[in-house]
C-alpha positions as CSV (number, residue, x, y, z in Angstrom):
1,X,113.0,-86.2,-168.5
2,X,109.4,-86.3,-167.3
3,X,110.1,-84.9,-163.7
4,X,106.4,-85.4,-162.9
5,X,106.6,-89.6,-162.9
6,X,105.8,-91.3,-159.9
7,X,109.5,-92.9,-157.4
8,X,109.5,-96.4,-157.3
9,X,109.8,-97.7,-153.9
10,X,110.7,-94.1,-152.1
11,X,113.1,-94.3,-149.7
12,X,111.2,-94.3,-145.8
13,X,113.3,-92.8,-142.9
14,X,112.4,-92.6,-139.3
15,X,113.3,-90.5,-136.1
16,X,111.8,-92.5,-132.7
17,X,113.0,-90.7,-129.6
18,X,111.8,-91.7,-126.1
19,X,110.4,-89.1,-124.1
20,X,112.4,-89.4,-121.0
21,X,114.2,-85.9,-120.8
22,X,114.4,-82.8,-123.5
23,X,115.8,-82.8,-127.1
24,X,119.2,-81.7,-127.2
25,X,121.5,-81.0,-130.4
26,X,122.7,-84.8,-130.8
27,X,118.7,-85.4,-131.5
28,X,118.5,-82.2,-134.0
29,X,121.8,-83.7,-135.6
30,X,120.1,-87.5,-135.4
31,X,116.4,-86.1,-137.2
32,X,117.9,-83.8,-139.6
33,X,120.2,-86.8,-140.7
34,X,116.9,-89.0,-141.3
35,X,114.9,-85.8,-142.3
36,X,117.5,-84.9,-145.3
37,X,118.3,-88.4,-146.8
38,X,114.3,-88.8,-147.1
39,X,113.9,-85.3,-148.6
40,X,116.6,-85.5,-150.8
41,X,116.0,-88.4,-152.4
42,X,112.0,-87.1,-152.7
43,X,111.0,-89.9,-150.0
44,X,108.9,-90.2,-146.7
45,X,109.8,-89.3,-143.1
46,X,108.1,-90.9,-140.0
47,X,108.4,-89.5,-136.6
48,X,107.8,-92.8,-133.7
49,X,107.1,-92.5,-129.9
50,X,109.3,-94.9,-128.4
51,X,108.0,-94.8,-125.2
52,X,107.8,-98.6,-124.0
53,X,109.6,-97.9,-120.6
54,X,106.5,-96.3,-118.7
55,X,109.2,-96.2,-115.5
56,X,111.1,-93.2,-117.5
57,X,108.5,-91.8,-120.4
58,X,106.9,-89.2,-119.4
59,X,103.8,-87.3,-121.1
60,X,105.3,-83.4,-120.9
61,X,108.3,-85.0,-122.5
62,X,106.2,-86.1,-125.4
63,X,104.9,-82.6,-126.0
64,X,108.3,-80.5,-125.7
65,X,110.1,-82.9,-128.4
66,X,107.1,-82.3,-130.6
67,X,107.2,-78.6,-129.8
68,X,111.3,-78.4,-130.7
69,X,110.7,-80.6,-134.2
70,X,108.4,-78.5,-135.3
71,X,110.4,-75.3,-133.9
72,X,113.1,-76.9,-136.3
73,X,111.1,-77.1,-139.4
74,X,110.6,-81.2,-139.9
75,X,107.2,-82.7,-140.8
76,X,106.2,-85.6,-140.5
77,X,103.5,-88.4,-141.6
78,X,100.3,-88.7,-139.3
79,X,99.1,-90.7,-136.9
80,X,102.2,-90.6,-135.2
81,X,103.4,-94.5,-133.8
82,X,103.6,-94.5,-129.8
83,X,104.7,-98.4,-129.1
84,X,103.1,-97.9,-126.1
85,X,100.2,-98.5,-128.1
86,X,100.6,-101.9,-129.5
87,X,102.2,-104.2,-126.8
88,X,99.6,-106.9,-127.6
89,X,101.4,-106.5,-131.0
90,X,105.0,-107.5,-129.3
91,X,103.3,-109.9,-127.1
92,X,102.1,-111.7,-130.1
93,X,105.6,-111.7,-132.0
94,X,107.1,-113.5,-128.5
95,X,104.7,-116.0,-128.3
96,X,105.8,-116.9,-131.4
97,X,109.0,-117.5,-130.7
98,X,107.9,-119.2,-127.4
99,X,106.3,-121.8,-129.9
100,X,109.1,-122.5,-131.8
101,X,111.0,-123.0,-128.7
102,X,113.4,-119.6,-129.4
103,X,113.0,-118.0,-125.8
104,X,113.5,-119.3,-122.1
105,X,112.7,-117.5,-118.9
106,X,115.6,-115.9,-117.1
107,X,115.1,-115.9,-112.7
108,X,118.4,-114.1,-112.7
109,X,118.9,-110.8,-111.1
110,X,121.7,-109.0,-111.7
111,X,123.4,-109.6,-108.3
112,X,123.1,-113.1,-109.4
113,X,124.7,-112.9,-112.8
114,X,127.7,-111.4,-111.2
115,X,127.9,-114.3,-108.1
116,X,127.5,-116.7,-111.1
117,X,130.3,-114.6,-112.8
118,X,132.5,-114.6,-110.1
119,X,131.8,-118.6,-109.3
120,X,132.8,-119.8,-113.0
121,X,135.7,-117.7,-112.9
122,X,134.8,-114.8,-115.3
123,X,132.6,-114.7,-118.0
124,X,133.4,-112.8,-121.2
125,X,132.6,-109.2,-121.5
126,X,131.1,-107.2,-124.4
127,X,132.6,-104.1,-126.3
128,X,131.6,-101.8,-123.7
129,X,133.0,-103.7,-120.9
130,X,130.0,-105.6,-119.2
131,X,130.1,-108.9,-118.5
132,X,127.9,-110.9,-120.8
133,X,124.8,-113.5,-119.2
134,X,126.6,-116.9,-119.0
135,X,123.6,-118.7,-119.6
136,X,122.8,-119.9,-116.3
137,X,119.0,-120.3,-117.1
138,X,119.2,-121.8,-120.3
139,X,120.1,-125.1,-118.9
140,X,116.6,-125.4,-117.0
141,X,114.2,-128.0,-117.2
142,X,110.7,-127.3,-118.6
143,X,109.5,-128.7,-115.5
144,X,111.9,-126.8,-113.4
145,X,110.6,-123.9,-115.3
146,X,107.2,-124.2,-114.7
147,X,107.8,-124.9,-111.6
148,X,108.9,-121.6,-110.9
149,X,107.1,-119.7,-112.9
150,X,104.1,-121.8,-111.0
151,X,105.5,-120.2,-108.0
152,X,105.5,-116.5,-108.8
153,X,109.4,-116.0,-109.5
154,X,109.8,-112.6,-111.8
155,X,111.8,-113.8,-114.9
156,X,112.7,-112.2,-118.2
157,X,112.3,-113.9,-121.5
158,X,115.9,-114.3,-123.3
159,X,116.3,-115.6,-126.8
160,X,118.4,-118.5,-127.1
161,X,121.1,-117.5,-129.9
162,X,122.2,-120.9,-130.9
163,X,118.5,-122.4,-131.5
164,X,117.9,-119.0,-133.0
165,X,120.3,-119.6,-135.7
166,X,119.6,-122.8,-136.2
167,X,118.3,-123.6,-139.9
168,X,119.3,-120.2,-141.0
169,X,121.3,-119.4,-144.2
170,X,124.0,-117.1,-144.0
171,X,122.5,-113.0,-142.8
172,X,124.2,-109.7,-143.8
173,X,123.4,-106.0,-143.7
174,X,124.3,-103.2,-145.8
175,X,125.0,-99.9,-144.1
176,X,125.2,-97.0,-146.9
177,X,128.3,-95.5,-144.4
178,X,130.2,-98.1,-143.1
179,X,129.4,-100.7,-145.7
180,X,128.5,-104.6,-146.0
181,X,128.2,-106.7,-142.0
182,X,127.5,-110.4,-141.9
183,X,125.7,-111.6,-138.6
184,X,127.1,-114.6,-137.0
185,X,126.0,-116.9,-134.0
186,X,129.9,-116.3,-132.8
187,X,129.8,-113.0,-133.2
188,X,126.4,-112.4,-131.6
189,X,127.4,-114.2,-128.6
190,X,130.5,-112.6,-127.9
191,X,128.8,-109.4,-128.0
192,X,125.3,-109.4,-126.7
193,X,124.9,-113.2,-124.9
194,X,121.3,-114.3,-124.9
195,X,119.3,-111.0,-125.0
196,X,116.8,-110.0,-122.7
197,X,113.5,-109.6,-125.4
198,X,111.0,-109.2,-122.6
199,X,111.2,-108.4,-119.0
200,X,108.3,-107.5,-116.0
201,X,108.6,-103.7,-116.3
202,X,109.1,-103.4,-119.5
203,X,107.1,-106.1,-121.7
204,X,108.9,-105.7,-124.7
205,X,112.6,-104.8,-125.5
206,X,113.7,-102.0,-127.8
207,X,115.4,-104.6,-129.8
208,X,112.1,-106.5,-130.8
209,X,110.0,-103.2,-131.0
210,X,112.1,-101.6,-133.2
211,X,112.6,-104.6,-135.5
212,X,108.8,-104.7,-135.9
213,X,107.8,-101.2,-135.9
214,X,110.5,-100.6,-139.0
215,X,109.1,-103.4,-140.7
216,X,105.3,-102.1,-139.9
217,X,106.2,-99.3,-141.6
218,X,107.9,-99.7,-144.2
219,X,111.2,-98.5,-143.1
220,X,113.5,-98.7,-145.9
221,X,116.4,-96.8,-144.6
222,X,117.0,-97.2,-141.0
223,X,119.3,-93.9,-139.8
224,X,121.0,-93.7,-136.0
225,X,123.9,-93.2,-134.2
226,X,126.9,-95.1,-134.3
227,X,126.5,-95.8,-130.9
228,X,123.2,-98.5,-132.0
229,X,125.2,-99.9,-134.6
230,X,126.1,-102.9,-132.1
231,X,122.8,-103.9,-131.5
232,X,122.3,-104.1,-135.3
233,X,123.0,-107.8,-136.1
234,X,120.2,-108.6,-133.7
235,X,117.8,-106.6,-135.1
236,X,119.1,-108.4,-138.4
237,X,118.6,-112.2,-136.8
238,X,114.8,-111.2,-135.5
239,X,114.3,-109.7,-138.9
240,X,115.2,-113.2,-140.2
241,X,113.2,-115.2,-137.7
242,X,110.1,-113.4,-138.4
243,X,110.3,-113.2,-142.5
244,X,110.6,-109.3,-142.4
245,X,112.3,-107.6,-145.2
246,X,115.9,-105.8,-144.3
247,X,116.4,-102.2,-144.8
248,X,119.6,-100.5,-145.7
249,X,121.1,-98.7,-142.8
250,X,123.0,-95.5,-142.4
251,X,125.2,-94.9,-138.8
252,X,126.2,-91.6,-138.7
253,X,128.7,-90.3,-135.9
254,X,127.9,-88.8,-132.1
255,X,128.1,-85.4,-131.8
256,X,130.4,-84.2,-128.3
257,X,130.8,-81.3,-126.2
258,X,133.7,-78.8,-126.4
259,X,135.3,-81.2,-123.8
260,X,135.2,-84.5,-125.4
261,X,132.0,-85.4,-123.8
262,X,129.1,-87.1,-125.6
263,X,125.8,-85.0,-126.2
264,X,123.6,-87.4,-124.0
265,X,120.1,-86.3,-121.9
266,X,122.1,-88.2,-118.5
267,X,125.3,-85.5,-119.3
268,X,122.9,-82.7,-119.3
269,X,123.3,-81.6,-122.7
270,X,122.1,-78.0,-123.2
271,X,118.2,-78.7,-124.5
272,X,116.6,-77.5,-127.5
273,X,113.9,-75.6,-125.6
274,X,116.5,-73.7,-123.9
275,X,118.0,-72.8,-127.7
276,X,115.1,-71.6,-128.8
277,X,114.0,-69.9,-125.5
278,X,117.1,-67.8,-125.8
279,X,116.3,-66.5,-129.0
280,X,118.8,-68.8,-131.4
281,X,116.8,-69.3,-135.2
282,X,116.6,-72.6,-136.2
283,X,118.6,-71.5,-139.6
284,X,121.7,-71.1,-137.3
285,X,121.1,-74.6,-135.2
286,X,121.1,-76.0,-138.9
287,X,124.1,-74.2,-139.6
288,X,126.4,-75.4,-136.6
289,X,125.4,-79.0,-137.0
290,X,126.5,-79.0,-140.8
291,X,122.8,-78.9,-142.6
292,X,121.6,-76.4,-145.5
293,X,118.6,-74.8,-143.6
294,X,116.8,-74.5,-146.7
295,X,116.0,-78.5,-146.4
296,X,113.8,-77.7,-143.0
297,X,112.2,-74.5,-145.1
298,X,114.2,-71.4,-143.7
């Protein structure tokens, strides 16, 4: 066997934290997952800036996670993608879908979705518990619309899930862990509603950037926590709206604290920098999460 021939369509992985607080061990778990399937199979790994909430990102944040991915041995492809950088980009992708008549502006606040909530008589409520948007806006006239819009109301832009699928032949998506998913308008709506795509603070949602920005780059294998794997079939239905091709994807579990609790930046999870501040080798971080340290080079 000729060892030396060129991989036909490598595999592409990805790791895209925001920099809104420090690394922790649920990160080092998340990048070595994406790290190992791309070295493994001889492929490419990409390291993204998702950084598209300028209420939360912060520069020094962007600095200390490159500091601790390098501390753990990854590399990754340069220039490095900071979505902050290509919001014309989104904005494009959303006019498009303004066009073809796929989004409507929300007025809503929140305190309004629950008063509309509590005036039909319940709405119903996603996976996690939160009541779902019943729609209120969608029923608008385009002149009541611009009307308002005229008049300096904030809105968000929500896509409008059952002209979205309109025309659309059957979607799945294959996840190399937990298997084969079809995406349906029922499903879609019973667990997300219409979703907000754009809003003022934040131009663009993490559910079109990410849709776009994997397709940018060739992402082939899409890895994250289970935790994302909801918000999947949307990123599958914008795929199909915009022609993109579908990567495989790979959930992998959450890692949790000796009490039960979920590694997560809000629950204060021990950081990186203060792993590698005390002393702790990278080899043994590797070690505890379940990873050969010889993949990162130690």
């Amino acid at each position: 066997m000729n060892r030396n021939l060129p991989i036909a369509n490598p595999i592409v992985t990805r790791f895209a934290p925001s920099p809104t607080g420090l690394l922790h061990e649920g990160h080092a778990f998340s990048a070595g997952f994406a790290y190992a399937r791309a070295m493994q199979a001889g492929g490419r790994f990409l390291l993204r800036i998702e950084d598209i909430d300028s209420t939360r990102c912060r520069p020094e944040f962007e600095t200390a996670l490159l500091e601790d991915l390098a501390w753990l041995g990854l590399t990754w492809e340069q220039p490095v993608r900071r979505q902050s950088e290509h919001f014309a980009e989104y904005g494009r992708a959303l006019d498009n879908l303004t066009r073809r008549g796929l989004l409507y502006p929300c007025f809503c606040t929140r305190k309004q979705v629950l008063a509309e909530i509590a005036r039909i008589g319940g709405a119903p409520h996603a996976e996690d518990g939160a009541a779902l948007y019943p729609g209120t806006c969608r029923h608008l006239s385009a002149d009541q619309r611009t009307a308002r819009i005229a008049a300096g109301e904030n809105y968000a832009l929500r896509l409008d899930l059952a002209a979205a699928f309109a025309g659309l032949p059957a979607l799945f998506w294959q996840d190399q862990v937990h298997g084969r998913h079809s995406v349906t308008l029922q499903s879609l709506q019973q667990s997300l509603g219409d979703p907000v795509l754009a809003r003022k603070e934040i131009p663009a949602s993490y559910h079109l950037c990410v849709t776009l920005d994997d397709a940018r780059q060739g992402v082939t294998l899409v890895t994250r926590a289970i935790d994302l794997m909801a918000a999947t079939p949307l990123h599958r239905l914008l795929q199909a709206l915009f022609g993109l091709a579908t990567p495989d994807y790979a959930h992998h579990p959450l890692l949790h604290d000796a009490s039960g609790e979920r590694l997560a930046k809000r629950h204060n999870a021990p950081s990186l920098r203060i792993r590698r501040q005390s002393g702790e080798h990278p080899a043994d971080l590797w070690r505890r999460l379940g990873y050969d340290p010889g993949l990162f080079g130690f």
